[in-house]
C-alpha positions as CSV (number, residue, x, y, z in Angstrom):
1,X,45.4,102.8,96.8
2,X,45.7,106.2,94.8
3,X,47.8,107.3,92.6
4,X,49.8,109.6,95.0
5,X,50.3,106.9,97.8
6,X,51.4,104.8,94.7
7,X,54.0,107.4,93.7
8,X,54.9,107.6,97.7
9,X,55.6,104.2,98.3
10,X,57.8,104.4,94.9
11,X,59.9,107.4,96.0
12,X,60.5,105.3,99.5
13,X,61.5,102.6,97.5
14,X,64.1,104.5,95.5
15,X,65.2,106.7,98.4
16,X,66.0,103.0,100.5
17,X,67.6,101.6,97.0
18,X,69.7,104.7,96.9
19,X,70.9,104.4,100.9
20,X,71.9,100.6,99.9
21,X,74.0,102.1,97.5
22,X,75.9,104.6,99.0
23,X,76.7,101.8,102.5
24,X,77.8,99.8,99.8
25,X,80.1,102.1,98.1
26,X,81.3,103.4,101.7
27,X,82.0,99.9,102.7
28,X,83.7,99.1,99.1
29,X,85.7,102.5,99.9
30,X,86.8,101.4,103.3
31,X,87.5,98.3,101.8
32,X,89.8,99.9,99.5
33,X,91.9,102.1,101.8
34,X,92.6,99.0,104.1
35,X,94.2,97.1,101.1
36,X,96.2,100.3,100.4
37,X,97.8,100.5,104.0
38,X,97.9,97.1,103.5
39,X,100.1,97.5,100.2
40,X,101.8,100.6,101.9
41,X,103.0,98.5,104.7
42,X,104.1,95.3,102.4
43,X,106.3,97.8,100.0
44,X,107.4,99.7,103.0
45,X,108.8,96.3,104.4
46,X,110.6,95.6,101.2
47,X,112.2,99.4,100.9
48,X,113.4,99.1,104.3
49,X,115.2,95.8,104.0
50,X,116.7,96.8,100.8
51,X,117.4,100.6,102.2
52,X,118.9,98.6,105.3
53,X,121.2,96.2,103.7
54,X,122.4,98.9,101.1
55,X,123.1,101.1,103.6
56,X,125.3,98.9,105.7
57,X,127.2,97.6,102.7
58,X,128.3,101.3,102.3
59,X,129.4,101.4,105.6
60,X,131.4,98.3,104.6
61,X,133.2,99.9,101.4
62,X,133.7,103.2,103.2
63,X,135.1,102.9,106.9
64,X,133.9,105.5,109.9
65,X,130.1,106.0,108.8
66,X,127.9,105.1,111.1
67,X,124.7,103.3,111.0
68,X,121.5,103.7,112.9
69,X,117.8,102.5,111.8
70,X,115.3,105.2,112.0
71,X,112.0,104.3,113.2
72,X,110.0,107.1,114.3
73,X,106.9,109.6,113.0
74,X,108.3,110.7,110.2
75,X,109.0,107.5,108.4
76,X,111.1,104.0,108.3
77,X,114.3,103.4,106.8
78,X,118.2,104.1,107.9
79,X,120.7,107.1,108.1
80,X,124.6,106.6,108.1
81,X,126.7,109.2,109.1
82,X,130.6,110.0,109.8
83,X,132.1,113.2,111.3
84,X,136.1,113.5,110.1
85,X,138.8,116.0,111.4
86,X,140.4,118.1,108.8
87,X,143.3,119.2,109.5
88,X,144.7,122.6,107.3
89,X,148.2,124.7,108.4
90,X,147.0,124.9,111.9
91,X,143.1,125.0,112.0
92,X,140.7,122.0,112.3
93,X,137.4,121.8,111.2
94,X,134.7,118.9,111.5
95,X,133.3,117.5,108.5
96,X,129.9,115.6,108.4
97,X,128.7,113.2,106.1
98,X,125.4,111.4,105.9
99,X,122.7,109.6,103.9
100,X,119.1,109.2,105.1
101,X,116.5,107.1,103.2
102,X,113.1,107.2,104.7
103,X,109.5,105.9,103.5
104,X,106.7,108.2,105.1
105,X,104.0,106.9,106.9
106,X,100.8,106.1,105.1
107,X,98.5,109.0,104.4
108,X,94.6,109.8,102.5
109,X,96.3,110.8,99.7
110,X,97.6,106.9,99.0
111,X,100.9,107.3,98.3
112,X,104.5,106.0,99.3
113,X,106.9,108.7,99.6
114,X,110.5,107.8,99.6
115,X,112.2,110.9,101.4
116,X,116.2,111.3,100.7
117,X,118.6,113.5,102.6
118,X,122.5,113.5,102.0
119,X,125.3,115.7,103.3
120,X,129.2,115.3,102.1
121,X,131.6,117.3,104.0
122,X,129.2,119.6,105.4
123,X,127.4,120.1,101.6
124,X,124.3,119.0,101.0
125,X,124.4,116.9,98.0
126,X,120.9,115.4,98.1
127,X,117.3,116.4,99.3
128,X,114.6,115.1,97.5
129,X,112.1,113.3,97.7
130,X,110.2,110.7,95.3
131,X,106.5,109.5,95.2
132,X,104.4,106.9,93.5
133,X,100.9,106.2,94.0
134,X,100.0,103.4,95.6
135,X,97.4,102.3,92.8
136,X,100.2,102.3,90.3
137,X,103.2,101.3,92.4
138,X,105.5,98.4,91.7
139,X,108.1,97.2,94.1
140,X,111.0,96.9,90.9
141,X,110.4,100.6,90.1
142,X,110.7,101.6,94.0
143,X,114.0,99.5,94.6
144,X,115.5,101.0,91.7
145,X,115.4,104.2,92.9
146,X,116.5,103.2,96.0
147,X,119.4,101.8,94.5
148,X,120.2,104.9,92.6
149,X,120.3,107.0,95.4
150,X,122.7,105.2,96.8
151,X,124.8,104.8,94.1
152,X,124.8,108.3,93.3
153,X,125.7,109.0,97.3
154,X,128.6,106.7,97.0
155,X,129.8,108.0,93.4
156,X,129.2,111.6,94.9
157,X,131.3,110.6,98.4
158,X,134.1,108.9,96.5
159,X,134.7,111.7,94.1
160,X,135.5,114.4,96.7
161,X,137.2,111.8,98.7
């Protein structure tokens, strides 16, 4: 064999050794984004339970608001809401109130986005929205901002009560 078909057969070699590579990475990358959804969808349970149950328990302490799970392209989570009549020297107007907490849907960028919409008396008082990525998410951190957006709603709806 000569030299060049010696240097041929090495440059297959490494060519096929670099192939095995890169299916491995791609299947270690694959690999990778399933345990992400997979981690979207477990903290995305979680949020919504804890969105849920906080939500209705605010119903509970303040009587009229409405509540309605959301379920739809735009994320999971639960809304309450509550129209009231004001009445002033003659004139009526309608007041709405509401508090929407949603977790997006799982996208590339690997994140779980917490999206936060409030209105009190026909002013909105919150609309923001908070982020973590996935690979440095913790479930504590993400119920405690839950929590504190509902606390703040309820501090905020009692105050111009």
């Amino acid at each position: 064999m000569s030299d060049f078909d010696e240097q041929l057969q090495k440059a297959i070699e490494r060519g096929r050794q670099v192939r095995a590579q890169n299916d491995e990475a791609a299947g270690a990358s694959a690999t990778t984004e399933e345990q992400l959804r997979t981690f979207h969808s477990q903290l995305r349970n979680e949020l919504t339970e804890r969105i849920e149950a906080g939500l209705r328990r605010l119903c509970d302490l303040f009587p009229g608001f409405v509540y309605q799970t959301v379920l739809n392209e735009t994320g999971w989570g639960a809304r309450i809401s509550r129209d009231d009549l004001r009445l002033n020297r003659g004139s009526t107007r309608t007041e709405y109130s509401r508090l929407e907490i949603l977790v997006r849907p799982f996208s590339e960028t690997a994140i779980l986005e917490l999206a936060t919409k409030g209105t009190i008396r026909n002013r909105e008082t919150l609309n923001r929205t908070n982020f973590k990525f996935l690979t440095e998410a913790r479930s504590e951190d993400l119920i405690r901002i839950v929590d504190g957006i509902m606390l703040e709603f309820a501090e905020q709806y009692a105050a111009q009560g």
